[in-house]
Legacy VTK file of the C-alpha trace (Angstrom):
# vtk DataFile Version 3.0
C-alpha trace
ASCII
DATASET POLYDATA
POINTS 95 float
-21.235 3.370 18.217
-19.993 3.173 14.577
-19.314 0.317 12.349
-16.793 -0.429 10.023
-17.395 -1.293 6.963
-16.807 -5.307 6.098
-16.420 -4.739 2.980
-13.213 -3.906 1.008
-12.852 -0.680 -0.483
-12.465 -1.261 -4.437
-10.009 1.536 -6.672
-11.925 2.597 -9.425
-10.728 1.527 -13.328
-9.559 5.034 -14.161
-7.991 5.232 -10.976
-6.220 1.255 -11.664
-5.405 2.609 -15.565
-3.891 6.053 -14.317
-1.351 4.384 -11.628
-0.536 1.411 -14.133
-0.342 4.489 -17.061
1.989 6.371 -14.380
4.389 3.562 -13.507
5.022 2.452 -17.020
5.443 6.021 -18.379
8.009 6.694 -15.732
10.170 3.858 -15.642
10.096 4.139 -19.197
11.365 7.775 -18.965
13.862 6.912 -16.796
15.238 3.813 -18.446
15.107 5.660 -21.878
17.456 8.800 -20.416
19.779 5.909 -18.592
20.647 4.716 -22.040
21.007 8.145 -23.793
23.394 9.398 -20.942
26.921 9.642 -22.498
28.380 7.578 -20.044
30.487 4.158 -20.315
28.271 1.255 -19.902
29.731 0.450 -16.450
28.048 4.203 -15.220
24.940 3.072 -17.056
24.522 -0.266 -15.096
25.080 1.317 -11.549
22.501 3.828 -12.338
20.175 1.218 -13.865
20.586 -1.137 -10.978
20.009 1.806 -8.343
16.683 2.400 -10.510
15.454 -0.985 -10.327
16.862 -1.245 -6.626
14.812 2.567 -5.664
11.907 0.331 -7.186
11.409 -3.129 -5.698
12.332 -1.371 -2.475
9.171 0.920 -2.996
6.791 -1.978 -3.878
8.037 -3.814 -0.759
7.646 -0.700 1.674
4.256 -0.204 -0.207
2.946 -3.516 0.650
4.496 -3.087 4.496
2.400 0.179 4.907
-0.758 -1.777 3.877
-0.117 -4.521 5.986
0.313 -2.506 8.961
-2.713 -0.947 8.278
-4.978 -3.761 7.616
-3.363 -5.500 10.486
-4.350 -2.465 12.988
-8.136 -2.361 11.329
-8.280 -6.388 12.231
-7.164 -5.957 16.100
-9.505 -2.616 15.849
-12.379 -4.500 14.681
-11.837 -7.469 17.115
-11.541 -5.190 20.051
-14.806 -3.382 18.765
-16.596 -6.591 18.880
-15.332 -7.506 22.030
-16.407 -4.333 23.463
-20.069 -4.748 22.155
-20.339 -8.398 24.015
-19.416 -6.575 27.211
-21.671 -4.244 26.263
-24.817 -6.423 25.388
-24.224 -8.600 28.463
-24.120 -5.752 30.839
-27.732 -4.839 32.540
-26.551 -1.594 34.657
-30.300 -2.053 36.505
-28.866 -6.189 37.804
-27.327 -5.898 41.089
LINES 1 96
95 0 1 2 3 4 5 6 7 8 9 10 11 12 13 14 15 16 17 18 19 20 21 22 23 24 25 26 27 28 29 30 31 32 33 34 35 36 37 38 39 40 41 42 43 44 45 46 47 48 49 50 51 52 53 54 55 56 57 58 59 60 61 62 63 64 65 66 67 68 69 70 71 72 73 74 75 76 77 78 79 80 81 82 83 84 85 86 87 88 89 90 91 92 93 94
């Protein structure tokens, strides 16, 4: 049988620099051709607000999908351990 791993799997730095580097570049990029659009204002602040609404919506999805996840690893660990009692207590040779 195979064991999970108890301990938590760590991101690298250069993998933590090159998201942060990625997020900041891109919002930047985006927020920098919001304000050179040659729009009215009004135009700018819907699309700014649907920006910053497409991005706290993908931070809370992100988190969802990671809670899911560690929350099926948790029952799948518990019912792995369970399974190894029954296991250990059984003597197939006891009648």
């Amino acid at each position: 049988m195979q064991k999970l791993d108890t301990a938590p799997q760590t991101h690298s730095n250069a993998w933590i620099v090159q998201s942060w580097a990625a997020f900041v570049i891109s919002v930047s990029a985006t927020t920098a051709g919001i304000f050179c659009l040659p729009v009215d204002g009004w135009v700018k602040s819907y699309v700014g607000m649907g920006t910053v609404f497409s991005i706290t919506s993908t931070f809370s999805l992100s988190k969802t999908v990671r809670d899911v996840h560690e929350s099926k690893r948790f029952i799948s660990r518990v019912d792995e351990a369970k399974l190894e009692k029954i296991l250990a207590e059984h003597d197939p040779f006891k009648r």
